[in-house]
C-alpha positions in Angstrom: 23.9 3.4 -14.4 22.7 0.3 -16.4 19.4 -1.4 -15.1 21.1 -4.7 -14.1 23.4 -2.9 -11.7 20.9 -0.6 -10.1 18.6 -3.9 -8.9 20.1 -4.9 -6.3 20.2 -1.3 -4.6 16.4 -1.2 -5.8 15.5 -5.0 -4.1 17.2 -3.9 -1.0 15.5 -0.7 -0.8 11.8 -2.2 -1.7 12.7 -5.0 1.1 13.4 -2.5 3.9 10.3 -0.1 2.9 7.9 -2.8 3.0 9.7 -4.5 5.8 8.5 -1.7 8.2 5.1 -2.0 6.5 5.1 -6.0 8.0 5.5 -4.7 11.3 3.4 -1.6 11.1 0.3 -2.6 8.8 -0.6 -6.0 11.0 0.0 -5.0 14.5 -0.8 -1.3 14.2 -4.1 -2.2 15.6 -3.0 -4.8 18.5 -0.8 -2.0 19.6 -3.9 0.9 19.4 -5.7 -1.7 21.7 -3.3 -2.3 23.8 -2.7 1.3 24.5 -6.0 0.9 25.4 -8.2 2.8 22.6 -11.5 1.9 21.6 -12.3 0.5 18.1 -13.9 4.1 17.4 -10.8 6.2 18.4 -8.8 3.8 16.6 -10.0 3.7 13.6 -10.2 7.7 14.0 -6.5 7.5 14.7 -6.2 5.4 11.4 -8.4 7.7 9.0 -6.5 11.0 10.2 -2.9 9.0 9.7 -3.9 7.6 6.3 -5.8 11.1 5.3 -2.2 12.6 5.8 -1.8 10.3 2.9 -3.7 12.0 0.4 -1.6 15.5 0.7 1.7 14.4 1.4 2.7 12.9 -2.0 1.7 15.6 -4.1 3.9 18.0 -1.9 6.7 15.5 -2.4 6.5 14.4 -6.0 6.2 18.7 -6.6 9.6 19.1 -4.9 11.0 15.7 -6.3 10.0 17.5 -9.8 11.4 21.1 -9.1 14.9 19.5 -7.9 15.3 16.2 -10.2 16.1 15.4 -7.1 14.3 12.0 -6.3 16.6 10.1 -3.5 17.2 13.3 -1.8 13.3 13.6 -1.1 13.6 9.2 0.2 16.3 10.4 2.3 14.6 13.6 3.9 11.4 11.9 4.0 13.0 8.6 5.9 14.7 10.4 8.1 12.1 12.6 9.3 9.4 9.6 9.8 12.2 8.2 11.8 11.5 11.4 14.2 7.6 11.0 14.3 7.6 7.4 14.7 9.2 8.2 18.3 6.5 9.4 19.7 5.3 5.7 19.7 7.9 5.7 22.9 5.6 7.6 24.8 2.8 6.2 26.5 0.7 9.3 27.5 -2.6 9.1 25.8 -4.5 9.4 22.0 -3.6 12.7 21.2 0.3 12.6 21.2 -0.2 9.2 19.1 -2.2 11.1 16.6 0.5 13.7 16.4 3.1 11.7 16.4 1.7 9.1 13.8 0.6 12.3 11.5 3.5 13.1 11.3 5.2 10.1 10.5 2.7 9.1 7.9 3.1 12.1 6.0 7.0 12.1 6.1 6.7 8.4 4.9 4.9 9.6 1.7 8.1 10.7 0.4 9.5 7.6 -0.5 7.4 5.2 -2.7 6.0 7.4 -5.3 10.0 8.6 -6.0 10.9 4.9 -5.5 8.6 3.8 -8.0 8.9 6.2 -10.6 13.1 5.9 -10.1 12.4 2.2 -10.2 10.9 2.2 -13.7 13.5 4.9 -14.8 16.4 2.1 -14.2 14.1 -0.6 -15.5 13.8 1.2 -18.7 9.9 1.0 -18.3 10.0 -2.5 -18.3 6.6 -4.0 -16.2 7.9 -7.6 -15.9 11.6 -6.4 -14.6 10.0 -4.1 -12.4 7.5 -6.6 -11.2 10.4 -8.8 -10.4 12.3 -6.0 -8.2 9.1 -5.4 -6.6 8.5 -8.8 -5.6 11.5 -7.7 -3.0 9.0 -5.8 -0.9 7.2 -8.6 -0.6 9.5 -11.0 0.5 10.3 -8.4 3.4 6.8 -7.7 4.2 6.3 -11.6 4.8 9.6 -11.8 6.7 8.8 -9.3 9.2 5.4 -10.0 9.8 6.3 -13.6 10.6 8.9 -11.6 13.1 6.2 -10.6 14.4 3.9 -12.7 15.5 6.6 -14.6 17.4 7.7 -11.3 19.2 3.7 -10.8 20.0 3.7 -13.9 21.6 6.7 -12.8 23.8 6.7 -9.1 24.9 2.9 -8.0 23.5 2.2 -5.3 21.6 4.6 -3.0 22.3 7.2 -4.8 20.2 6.1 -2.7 17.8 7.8 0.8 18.6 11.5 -0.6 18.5 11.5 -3.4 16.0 10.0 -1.0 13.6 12.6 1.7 14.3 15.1 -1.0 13.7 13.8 -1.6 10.1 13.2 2.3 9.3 16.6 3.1 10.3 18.0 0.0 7.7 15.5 1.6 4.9 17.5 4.7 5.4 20.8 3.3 5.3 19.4 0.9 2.2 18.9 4.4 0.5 21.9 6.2 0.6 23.1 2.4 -1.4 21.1 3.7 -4.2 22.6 4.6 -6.9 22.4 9.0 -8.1 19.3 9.8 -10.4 18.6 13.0 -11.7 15.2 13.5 -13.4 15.5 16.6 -14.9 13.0 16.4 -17.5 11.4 19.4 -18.8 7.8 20.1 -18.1 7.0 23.3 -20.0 5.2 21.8 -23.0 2.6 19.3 -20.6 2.5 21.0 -17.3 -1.0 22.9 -18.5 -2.4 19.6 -19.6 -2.1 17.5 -16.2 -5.1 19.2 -14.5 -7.2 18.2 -17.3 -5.8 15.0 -17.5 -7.3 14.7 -14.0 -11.0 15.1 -15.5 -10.4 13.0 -18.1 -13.3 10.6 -17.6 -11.3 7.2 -18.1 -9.0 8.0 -15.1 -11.8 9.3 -13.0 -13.8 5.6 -13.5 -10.1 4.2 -13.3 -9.6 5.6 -10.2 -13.2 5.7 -8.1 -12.5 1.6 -8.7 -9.0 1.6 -7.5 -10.7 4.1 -4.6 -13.3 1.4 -3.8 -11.6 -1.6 -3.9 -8.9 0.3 -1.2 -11.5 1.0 0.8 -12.5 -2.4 0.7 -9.3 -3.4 2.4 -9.7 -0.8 5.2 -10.9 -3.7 7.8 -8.2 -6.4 7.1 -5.5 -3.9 7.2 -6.9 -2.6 10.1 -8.5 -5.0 12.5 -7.8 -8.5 11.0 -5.6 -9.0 13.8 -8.1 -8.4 16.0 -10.7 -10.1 14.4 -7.9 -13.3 14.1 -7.6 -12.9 18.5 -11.2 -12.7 18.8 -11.9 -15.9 16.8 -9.5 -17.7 18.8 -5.9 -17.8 16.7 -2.9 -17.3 18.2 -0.7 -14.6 17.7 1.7 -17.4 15.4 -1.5 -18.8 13.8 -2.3 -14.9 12.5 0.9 -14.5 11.0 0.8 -17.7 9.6 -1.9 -16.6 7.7 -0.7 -12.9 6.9 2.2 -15.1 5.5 0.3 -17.2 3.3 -1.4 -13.8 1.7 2.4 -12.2 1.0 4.1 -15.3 -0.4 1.0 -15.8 -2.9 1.7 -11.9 -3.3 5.3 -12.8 -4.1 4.9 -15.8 -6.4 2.2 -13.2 -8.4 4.7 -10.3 -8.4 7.5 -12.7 -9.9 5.0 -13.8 -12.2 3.4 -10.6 -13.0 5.4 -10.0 -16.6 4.1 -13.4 -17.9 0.7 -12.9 -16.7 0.4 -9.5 -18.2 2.0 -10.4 -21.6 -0.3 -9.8 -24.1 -3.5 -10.0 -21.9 -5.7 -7.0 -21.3 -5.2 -5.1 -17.9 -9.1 -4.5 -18.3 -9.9 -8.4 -18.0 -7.3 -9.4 -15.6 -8.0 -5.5 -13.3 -11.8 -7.5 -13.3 -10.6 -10.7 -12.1 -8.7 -9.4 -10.3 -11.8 -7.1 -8.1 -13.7 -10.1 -8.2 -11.2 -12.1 -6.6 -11.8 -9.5 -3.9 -15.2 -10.1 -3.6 -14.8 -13.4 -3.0 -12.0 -12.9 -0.2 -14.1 -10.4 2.0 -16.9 -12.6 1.6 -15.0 -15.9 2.6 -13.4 -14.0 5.9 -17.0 -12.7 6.8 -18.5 -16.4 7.1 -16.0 -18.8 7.5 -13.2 -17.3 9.4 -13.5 -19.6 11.8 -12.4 -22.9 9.4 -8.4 -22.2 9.1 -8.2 -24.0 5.9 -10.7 -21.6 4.0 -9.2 -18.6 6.0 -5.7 -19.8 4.3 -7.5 -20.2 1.2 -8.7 -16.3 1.4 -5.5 -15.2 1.9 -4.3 -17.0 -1.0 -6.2 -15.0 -3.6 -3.9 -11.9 -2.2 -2.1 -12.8 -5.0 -5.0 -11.8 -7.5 -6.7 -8.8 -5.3 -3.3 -7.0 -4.3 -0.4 -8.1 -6.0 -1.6 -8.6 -9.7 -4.3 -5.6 -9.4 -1.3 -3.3 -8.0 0.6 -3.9 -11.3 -2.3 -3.5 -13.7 -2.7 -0.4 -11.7 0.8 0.6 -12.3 0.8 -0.2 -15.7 -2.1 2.4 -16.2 -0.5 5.0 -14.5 2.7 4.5 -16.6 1.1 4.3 -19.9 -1.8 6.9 -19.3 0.4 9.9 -17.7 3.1 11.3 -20.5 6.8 10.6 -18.7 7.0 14.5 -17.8 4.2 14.1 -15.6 4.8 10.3 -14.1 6.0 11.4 -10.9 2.7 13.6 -10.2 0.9 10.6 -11.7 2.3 8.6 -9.4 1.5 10.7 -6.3 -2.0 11.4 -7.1 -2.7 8.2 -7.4 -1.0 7.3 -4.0 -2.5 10.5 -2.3 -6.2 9.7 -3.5 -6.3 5.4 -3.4 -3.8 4.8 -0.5 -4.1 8.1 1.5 -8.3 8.8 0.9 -9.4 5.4 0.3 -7.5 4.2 3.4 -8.6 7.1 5.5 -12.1 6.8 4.7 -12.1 2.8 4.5 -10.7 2.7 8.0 -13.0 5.7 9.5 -16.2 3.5 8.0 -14.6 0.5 9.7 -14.0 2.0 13.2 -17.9 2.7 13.2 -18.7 -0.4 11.9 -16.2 -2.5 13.8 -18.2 -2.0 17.6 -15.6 -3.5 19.0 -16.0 -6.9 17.3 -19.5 -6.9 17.5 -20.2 -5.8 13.4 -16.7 -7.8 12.4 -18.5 -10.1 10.0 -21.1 -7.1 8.9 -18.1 -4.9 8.4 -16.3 -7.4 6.2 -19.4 -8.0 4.0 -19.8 -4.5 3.5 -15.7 -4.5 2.0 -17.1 -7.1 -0.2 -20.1 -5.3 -1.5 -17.5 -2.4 -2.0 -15.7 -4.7 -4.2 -18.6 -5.8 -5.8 -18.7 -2.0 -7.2 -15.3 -1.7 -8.1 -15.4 -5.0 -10.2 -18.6 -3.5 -12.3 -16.5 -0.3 -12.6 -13.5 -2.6 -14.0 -15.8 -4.0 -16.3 -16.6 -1.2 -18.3 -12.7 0.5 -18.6 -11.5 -0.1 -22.4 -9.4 -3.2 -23.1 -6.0 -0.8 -24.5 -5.1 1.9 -22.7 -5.0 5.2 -24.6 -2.2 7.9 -24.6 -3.1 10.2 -22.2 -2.3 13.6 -24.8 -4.8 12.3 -27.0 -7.7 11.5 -24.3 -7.3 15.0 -22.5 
């Protein structure tokens, strides 16, 4: 199937994936509290579901590569989150939550690492195409978390168990509209070299900066909402903002192609962390102006959206195509899965239930601060991984 007719399946699919991300990622931590857990257990709860992260992909993206076999492994993994994301039904402590959202987290790490790697496969490789597509997820991210704030305001935080079961069963159907892949490709010749490629010392520096900078996001991901209700904003006036971040995250991904034409990843992956600096920095002292708040959010476009694509780009360029899909998953099982288990187990301690918001937000900052010096020092070309192992 041509690349122009496989978009549309591949927008629809990105929208509905991160769709259920705009419910789940904001409010996650309104509906913790309102279960009534403590800003220790929850960010416990978060560092055990994201840890499930680090794992899961691998798993997947082996299977994915021993059956060529990608939308069957999005399929079984959707339909099987559906299952643990029940449990957010029941009302009956921490430890069936933990279980249940375990469980759903690592069923949901079957679907982006296949979706990106299939995405790029229809795309013929190409960044500003797939950029575009990916813009998609964006746009449903921003819808549903402007969804819901309004539906806070009405029934609480427990609007979050059905109207994210809602958008997980659409992201199932949206996959079986995809069209058949097979990714039969043979890995006899590279499989030995991947687990050096994993000590090659650019990726390692690569990927401790990618590591710190998702660590850094730990907090907003994590409490922001909380941090938005304590400072006095409404549940509307918090999605407002949220919004502002995604649709500067959308306008970036559109643009994305342009921007990376013929500039280094290197130089714009450093702008990029600095960017990030700034942000944390700006929401850990002046929170409480709306207008610099909005203006934080705004440089999503540079700390997420544009960084995500450099990062992609790496990860395209610097594994060999045999070895993409395990590429893919390592990096999502070691920045998303440990730096987001780690960032948000560092926050819950930090957090003291509000009382370290602005220390804990400073401290994402100084993270950044790292990862931006790490950036600094990565080469301006990206060399072929088979002659850098």
């Amino acid at each position: 199937m041509s690349a122009v007719s496989a978009r549309p399946a591949l927008m629809l699919a990105y929208f509905t994936y991160f769709g259920v991300l705009g419910v789940f990622v904001p409010y996650f931590g309104l509906f913790l509290d309102g279960r009534g857990l403590d800003s220790a257990e929850i960010g416990l709860l978060l560092a055990i579901v994201t840890g499930s992260r680090i794992i899961g992909p691998n798993i997947w993206a082996a299977l994915s590569e021993r059956t060529g076999k990608p939308l069957l492994i999005m399929r079984t993994g959707a339909f099987l989150a559906i299952l643990g994301w029940c449990s957010s039904f029941a009302n009956i402590g921490f430890w069936p939550l933990l279980i249940g959202f375990t469980l759903f987290s690592f069923f949901w790490t079957a679907i982006l690492p296949q979706l990106e790697v299939s995405a790029f496969h229809f795309l013929n490789d190409d960044t500003q195409a797939y950029s575009r597509v990916r813009s998609f997820g964006s746009v449903g991210y921003i819808v549903l978390v402007m969804f819901g704030g309004w539906l806070f305001e009405l029934f609480g935080s427990e609007f979050l168990p059905v109207s994210a079961l809602l958008f997980l069963m659409l992201l199932l159907v949206s996959l079986f509209l995809l069209p058949a892949v097979s990714l039969n490709l043979n890995t006899k010749n590279v499989t030995e070299r991947f687990t050096d490629l994993l000590k090659n010392p650019l990726l390692l520096r690569f990927m401790c900066a990618a590591l710190l900078i998702q660590m850094s996001f730990a907090p907003f991901y994590g409490f922001f909402t909380l941090y938005s209700r304590d400072i006095g904003y409404s549940g509307t006036e918090t999605g407002l903002f949220i919004g502002v971040a995604v649709a500067a995250e959308i306008v970036a991904f559109y643009f994305a192609g342009k921007i990376m034409r013929n500039r280094s990843y290197k130089v714009l992956l450093s702008i990029c962390y600095g960017l990030t600096v700034l942000r944390w920095t700006l929401v850990a002292t002046v929170a409480d102006n709306a207008w610099l708040l909005a203006f934080s959010m705004m440089l999503h476009a540079g700390s997420f959206a544009i960084a995500h694509c450099c990062a992609m780009q790496f990860i395209q360029q610097f594994f060999p195509k045999q070895l993409r899909s395990r590429g893919q998953a390592f990096y999502a099982g070691i920045i998303y899965g440990g730096g987001g288990a780690i960032g948000a187990y560092m926050s819950g301690l930090l957090w003291q239930d509000g009382a370290g918001s602005s220390f804990t937000f400073l401290a994402a900052a100084g993270l950044a601060l790292v990862a931006t010096i790490l950036a600094v020092t990565l080469p301006k070309v990206i060399p072929n991984a088979i002659t850098t192992s």
